[in-house]
C-alpha positions in Angstrom: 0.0 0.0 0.0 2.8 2.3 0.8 4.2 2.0 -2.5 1.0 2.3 -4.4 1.3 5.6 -2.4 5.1 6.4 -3.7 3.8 5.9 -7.2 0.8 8.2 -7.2 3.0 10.5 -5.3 5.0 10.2 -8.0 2.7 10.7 -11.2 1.3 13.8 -9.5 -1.8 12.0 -8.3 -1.5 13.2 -5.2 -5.2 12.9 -3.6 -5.1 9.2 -4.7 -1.4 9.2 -3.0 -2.8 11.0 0.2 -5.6 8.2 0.4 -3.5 5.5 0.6 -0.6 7.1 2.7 -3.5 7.2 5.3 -4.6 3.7 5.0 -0.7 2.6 5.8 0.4 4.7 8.5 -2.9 3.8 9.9 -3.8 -0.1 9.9 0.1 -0.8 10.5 3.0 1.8 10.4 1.5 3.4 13.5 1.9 0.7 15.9 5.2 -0.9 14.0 8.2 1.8 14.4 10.9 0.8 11.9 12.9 3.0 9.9 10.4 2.3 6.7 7.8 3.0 8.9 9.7 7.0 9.3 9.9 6.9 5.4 6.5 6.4 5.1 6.1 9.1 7.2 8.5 11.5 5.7 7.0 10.8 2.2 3.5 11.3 3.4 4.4 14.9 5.1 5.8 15.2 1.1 2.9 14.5 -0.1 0.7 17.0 1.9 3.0 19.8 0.9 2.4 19.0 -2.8 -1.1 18.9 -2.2 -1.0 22.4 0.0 -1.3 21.2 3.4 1.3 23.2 4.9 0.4 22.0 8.4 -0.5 18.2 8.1 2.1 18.0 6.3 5.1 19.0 9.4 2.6 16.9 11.3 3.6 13.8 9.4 7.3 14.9 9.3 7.7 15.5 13.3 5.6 11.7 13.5 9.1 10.5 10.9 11.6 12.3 12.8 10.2 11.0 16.7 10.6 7.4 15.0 14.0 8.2 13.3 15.1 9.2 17.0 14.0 6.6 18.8 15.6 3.4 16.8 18.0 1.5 18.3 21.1 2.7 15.8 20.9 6.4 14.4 20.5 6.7 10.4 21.8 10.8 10.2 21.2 10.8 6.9 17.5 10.3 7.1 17.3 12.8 9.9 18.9 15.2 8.2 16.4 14.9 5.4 13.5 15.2 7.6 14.9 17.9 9.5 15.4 19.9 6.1 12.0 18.8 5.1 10.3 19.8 8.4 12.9 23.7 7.8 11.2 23.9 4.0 7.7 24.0 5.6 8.7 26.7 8.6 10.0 28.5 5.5 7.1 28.5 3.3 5.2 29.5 6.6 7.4 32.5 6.3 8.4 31.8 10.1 12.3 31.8 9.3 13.9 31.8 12.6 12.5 28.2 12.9 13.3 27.1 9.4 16.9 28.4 9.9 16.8 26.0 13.7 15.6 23.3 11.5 18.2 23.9 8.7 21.1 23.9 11.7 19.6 20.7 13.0 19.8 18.6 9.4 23.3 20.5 9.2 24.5 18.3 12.3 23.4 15.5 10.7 24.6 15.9 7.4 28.3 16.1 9.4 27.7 12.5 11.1 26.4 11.1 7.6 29.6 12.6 5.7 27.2 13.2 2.3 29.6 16.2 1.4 27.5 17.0 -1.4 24.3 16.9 0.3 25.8 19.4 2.6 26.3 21.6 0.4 23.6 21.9 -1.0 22.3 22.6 3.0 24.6 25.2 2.9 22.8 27.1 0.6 19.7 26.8 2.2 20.9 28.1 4.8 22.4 31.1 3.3 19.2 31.8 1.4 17.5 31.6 4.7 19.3 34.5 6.1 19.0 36.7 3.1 17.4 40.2 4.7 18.0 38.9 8.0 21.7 38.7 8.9 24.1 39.7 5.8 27.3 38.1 7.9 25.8 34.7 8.4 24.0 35.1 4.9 27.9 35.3 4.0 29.3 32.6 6.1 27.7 30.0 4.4 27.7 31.0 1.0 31.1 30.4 1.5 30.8 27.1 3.0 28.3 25.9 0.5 30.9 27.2 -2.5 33.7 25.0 -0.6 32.0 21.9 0.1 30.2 21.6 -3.4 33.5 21.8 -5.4 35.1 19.2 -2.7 31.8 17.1 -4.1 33.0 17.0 -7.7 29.1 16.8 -7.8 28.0 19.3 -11.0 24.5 19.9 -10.0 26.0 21.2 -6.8 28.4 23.3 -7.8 26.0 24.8 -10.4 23.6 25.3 -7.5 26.1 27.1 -5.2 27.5 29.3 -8.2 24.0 30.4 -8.4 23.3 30.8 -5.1 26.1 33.2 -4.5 25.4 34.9 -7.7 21.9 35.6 -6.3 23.5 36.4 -2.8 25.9 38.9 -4.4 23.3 40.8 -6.3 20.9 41.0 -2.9 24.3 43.3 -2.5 24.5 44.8 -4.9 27.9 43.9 -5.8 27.6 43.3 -9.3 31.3 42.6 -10.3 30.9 39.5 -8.0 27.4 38.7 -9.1 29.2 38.3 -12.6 32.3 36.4 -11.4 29.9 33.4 -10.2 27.4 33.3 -13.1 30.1 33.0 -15.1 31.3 30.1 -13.6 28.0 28.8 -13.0 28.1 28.8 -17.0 31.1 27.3 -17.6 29.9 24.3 -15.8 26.4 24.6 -17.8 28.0 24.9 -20.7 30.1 21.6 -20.4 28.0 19.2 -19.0 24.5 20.7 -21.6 21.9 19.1 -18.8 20.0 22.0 -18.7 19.1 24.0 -21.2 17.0 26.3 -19.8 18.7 26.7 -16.7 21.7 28.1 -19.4 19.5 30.9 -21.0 18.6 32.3 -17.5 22.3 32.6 -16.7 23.0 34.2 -19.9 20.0 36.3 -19.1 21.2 37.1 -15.7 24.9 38.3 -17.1 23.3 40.3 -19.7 21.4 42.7 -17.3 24.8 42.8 -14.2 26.4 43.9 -17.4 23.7 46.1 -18.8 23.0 48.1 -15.2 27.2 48.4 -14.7 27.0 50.1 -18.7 29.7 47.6 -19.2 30.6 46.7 -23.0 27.3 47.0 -25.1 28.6 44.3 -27.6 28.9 42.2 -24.7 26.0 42.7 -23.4 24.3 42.3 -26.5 26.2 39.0 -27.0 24.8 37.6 -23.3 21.5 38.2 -24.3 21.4 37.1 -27.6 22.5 34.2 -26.2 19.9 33.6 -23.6 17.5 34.0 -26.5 19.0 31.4 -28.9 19.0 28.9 -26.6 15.6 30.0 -25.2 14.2 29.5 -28.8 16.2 26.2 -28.9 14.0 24.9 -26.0 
């Protein structure tokens, strides 16, 4: 039943989904605690969010995370996932001092699990999280997110973390920096081709830091023409 859940879930049927995450957690997982009994959990807290239900769905992800806790042998990564899960909807609450809690929480976590990669990309978060809060720790791990997605080797990382602090350094208004990481946010885009799209919006991005800062008109030109080539491509 729990996977008839996962693949609703996962064809965007999520009503169906929701029906028979209920019947699961229900008639068994509740009274049998076992680390697929926290997934089931964790994915039916998912669910909920994708189906708007903002406060169900942290309901189903505290239910995960109590389980997760109380198992005889600590799995961190799947901690850390619910944690970060359980920070997203604090977020989208707009209550950001407990997202950012939740965020550090799935941070220790991520350390004990050693997924260098995944924190990294928890790292961002984070840094996001802070933006028009606290500039310094906005900052702090930017920089950490930048370090520990190129020690990853992981592409999709590192793209996420030039963008990231391309986004970051704009909020600043430092433009010359803002343009340092898009570009290399497109150098990686530009040699792996995954994502197309995601290419024209950094193209797009350059073209108006360069535009504002009356840099090169050519150039400028040249980025957005760009962006629109490969826009029309798509």
């Amino acid at each position: 039943i729990l996977q008839k859940a996962q693949v609703k879930m996962y064809q965007n049927k999520i009503p169906e989904a929701l029906v028979y995450f209920e019947k699961c957690t229900k008639n068994y997982f509740k009274n049998h605690p076992s680390e697929y009994a926290a997934l089931a959990y964790n994915d039916y807290g998912y669910a909920c969010g994708m189906n708007g239900q903002l406060t169900e769905k942290a309901q189903q992800l505290f239910k995960a995370l109590s389980i997760y806790e109380n198992l005889p042998e600590l799995n961190h990564g799947e901690i850390a996932i619910v944690y970060n899960n359980i920070s997203t909807v604090y977020y989208e609450l707009n209550q950001k001092e407990k997202a950012i809690f939740y965020a550090k929480k799935s941070i220790e976590h991520r350390k004990f699990s050693g997924e260098i990669d995944k924190l990294a990309l928890s790292y961002c978060n984070l840094s996001q999280m802070y933006r028009g809060i606290d500039s310094a720790a906005s900052e702090k791990y930017q920089k950490l997110c930048v370090e520990y997605a190129e020690k990853s080797k992981n592409q999709d990382r590192i793209i996420h973390a030039y963008i990231t602090s391309a986004l970051l350094a704009s909020d600043a208004d430092n433009r010359e920096k803002a343009i340092e990481f898009e570009k290399k946010a497109i150098a990686v885009l530009e040699q792996n081709q995954n994502d197309l799209g995601m290419l024209a919006k950094r193209y797009l991005a350059l073209g108006m830091h360069y535009k504002a800062l009356n840099k090169d008109t050519n150039l400028t030109y040249s980025y957005l023409d760009k962006a629109l080539k490969i826009s029309k491509k798509i």
